[in-house]
N, C-alpha and C positions, 0 to 999 in steps of 0.2 A: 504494500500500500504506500503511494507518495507521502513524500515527506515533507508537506505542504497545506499550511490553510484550505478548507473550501469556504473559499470567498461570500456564499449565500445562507453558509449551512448555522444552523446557535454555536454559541460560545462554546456551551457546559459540554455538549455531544462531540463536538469537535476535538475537543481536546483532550477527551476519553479517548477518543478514536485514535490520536495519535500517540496516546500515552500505552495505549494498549497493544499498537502497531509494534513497537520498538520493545516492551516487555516480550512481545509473544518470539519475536527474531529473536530478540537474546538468549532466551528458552531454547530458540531452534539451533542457533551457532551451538550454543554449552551441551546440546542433546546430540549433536552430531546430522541434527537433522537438515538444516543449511548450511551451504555452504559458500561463503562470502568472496572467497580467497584469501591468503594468507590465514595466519591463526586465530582458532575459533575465540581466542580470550582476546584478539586484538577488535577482533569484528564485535565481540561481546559489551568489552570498553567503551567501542564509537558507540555502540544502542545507548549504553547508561548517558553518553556525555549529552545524544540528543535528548533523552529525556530531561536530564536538568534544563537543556537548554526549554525545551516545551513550558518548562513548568515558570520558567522567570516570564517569560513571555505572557503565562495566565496571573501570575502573581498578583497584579492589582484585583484580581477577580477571586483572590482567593485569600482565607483566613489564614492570618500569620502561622497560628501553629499546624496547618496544616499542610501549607508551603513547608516549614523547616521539617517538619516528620517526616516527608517524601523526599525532599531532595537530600536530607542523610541517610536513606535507605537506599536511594540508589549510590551516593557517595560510597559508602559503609558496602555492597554490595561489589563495586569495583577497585576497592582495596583489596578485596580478599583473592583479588586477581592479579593485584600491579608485582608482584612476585617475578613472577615468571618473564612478563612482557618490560619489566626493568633491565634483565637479564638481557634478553631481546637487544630492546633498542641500543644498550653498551656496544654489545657487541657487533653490532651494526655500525656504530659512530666511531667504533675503534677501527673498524673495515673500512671505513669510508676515511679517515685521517691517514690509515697508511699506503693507502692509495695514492695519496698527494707528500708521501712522504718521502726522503731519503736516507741512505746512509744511517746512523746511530737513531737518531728520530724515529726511521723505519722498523728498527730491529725494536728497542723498547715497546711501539707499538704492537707488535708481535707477540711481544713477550705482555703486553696488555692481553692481548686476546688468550694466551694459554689461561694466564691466571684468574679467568672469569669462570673457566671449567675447571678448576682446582680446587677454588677460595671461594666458601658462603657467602653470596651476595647481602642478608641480608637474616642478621639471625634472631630476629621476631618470629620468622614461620614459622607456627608451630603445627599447624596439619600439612598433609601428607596433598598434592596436588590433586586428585582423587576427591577427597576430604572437603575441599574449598570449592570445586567444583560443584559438588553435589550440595553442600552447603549453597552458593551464590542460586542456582537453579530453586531451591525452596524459597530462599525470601526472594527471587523474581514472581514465581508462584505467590506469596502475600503479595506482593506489590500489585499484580493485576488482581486483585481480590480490591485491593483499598483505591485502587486507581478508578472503578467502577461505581465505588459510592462517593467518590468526592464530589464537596459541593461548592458551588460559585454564588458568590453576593452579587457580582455585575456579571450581567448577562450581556449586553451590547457589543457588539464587533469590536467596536472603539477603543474599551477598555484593552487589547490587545497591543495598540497604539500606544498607552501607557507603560507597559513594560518593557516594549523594544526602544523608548528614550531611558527608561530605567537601566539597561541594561548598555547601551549605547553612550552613556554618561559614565556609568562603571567603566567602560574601555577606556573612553580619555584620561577621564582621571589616571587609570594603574599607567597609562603610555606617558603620562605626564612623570609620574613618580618615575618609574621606570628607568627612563632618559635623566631622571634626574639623581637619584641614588646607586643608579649602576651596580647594584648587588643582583646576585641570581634568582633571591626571592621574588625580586620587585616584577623582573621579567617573565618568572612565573606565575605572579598575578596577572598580569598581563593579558601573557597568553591564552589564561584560561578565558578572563574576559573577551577577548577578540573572538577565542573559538564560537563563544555563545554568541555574540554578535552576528558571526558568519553563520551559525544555524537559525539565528531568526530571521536574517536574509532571505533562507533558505525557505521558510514557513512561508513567509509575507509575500514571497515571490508572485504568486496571483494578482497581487493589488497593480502590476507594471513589469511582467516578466522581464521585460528587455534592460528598464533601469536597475529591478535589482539584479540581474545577470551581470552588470559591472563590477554593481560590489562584493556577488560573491564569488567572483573571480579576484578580484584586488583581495579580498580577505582572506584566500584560502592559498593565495600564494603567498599575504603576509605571515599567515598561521604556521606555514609549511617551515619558513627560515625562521618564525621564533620557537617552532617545537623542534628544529635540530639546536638552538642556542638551548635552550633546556636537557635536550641531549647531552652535549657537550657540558653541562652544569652538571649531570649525571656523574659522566666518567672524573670529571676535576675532582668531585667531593667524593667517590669511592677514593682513587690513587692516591688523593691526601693523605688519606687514614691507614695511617700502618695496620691496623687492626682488621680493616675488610683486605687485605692484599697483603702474599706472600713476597714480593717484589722487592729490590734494595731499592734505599731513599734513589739513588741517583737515576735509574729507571724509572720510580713513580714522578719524580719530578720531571722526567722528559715527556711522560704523560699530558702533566695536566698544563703544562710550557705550552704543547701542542695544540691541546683543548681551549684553553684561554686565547692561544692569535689565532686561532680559526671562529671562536666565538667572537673577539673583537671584532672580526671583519665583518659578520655579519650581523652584528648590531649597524654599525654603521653604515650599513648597505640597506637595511628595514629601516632605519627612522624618518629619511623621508617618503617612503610610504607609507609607514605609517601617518605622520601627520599630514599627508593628503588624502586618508581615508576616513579620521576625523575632523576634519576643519570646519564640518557642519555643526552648527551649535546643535542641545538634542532637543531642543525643545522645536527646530525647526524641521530638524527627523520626523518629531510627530506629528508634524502637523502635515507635511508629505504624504505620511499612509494614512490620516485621517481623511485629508482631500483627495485621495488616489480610489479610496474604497469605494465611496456609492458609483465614481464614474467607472470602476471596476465590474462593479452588478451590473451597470447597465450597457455595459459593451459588451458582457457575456450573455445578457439577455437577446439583446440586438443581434448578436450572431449565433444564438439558438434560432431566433425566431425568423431570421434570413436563410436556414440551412447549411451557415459557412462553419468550418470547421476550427473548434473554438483552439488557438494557437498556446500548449501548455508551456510550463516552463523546461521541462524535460527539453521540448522541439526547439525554444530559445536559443541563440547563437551566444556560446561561451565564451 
């Protein structure tokens, strides 16, 4: 099922719809039952992230403590996953640095990648991958239970329009801090915010396929270079610590030497796009999809009732 508003349909039903959409694939990746590409706990990850994303988007529509008791269930639900896909992505980032490496740099890097398969990434786990799996599949199973009786105080479309400046507002700000504190956390505020940004693009898409098909291509290409800087924050904070890695200092340190000028670079190379991705104030974001919407109904009406084929965002030039 798309991963997108229907532009006509109630609030409260919609947003079931797609809450239930992404529980029920998470289900299916973790059961073996779809298959996405790549690994099932990565394709499992993306469902929980769209759902937070779903749910900031209804937030004004919905009671505070019933916002935070869902979105730390699906939080809570893909920690009990990041194990394995932490493991992952290192080693991928380690693959991809010595790619571009040389001589002693290269060799270190090398010697990164043995010691990912040697050295306990991470010694909180305490079940068994088995364990957490079947574990994360039950509370998906609560989750579509409690996602089916939630209830919404605003009903209107509009209110919709409310949380994508809410949440649009949250981006600038963490890109603000970000650029400005240069630590790895601020970055990873960031990113998280950007990603929800780029999935309510994704949702809203109907209101104006073609405009938001800008942004969720400029977002999802800026997502892509701040989720390898997170990467790269990964491997620097394992190779620090003596303790997660068997490695001598002078090898960890050619590590995280590596990780740090490749994550400069491309901080530097994101900042101005990002700040030409929010340079819109968000109070004028909403009022965009708020003016975008009824002339949205009525041009999908207009070409129901002409016979023309109503142009989705799937079909949109990317």
């Amino acid at each position: 099922m798309a991963y997108r508003i229907k532009i006509a349909s109630r609030l409260d039903k919609d947003i079931r719809r797609l809450l239930g959409s992404q529980i029920g694939r998470a289900i299916g990746c973790l059961s073996g039952v779809l298959e996405e590409g790549g690994s099932s706990i990565h394709a499992t990850r993306k469902c929980l992230k769209r759902c937070r994303s779903i749910l900031r988007l209804a937030k004004p529509s919905l009671a505070a403590k019933d916002f935070r008791a869902h979105d730390r269930s699906f939080r809570d639900i893909a920690r009990l996953l990041s194990h394995d896909r932490d493991r992952e992505v290192m080693a991928d980032t380690l693959a991809l640095l010595a790619s571009k490496a040389i001589g002693d740099e290269k060799s270190a890097l090398a010697a990164g990648l043995s010691d990912l398969d040697t050295h306990q990434q991470n010694g909180t786990a305490v079940l068994s991958d088995g364990d957490n799996i079947a574990l994360a599949v039950s509370r998906l199973q609560d989750c579509d239970h409690a996602v089916r009786q939630l209830r919404f105080h605003r009903t209107r479309r509009f209110a919709l329009a409310d949380g994508f400046r809410e949440t649009y507002a949250e981006a600038r700000r963490a890109l603000r801090k970000a650029y400005r504190a240069g630590d790895d956390e601020s970055f990873h505020d960031f990113r998280k915010a950007l990603q929800h940004h780029w999935r309510q693009c994704q949702l809203l898409s109907p209101v104006w396929p073609e405009i938001m098909n800008v942004r969720i291509a400029a977002a999802h290409e800026l997502s892509q270079m701040i989720g390898t800087d997170h990467d790269l924050s990964l491997v620097a904070a394992r190779f620090a610590d003596p303790a997660r890695s068997s490695l001598d200092e002078a090898t960890r340190t050619a590590i995280c030497t590596a990780a740090r000028a490749e994550q400069s670079r491309i901080r530097q190379d994101a900042e101005p796009l990002a700040r030409r991705l929010f340079a819109v104030k968000p109070r004028d974001m909403e009022r965009m999809v708020v003016a975008l919407w009824p002339a949205a109904i009525r041009l999908a009406k207009h070409r129901r009732k002409e016979g023309a084929p109503e142009r989705t965002p799937d079909e949109a030039v990317h």
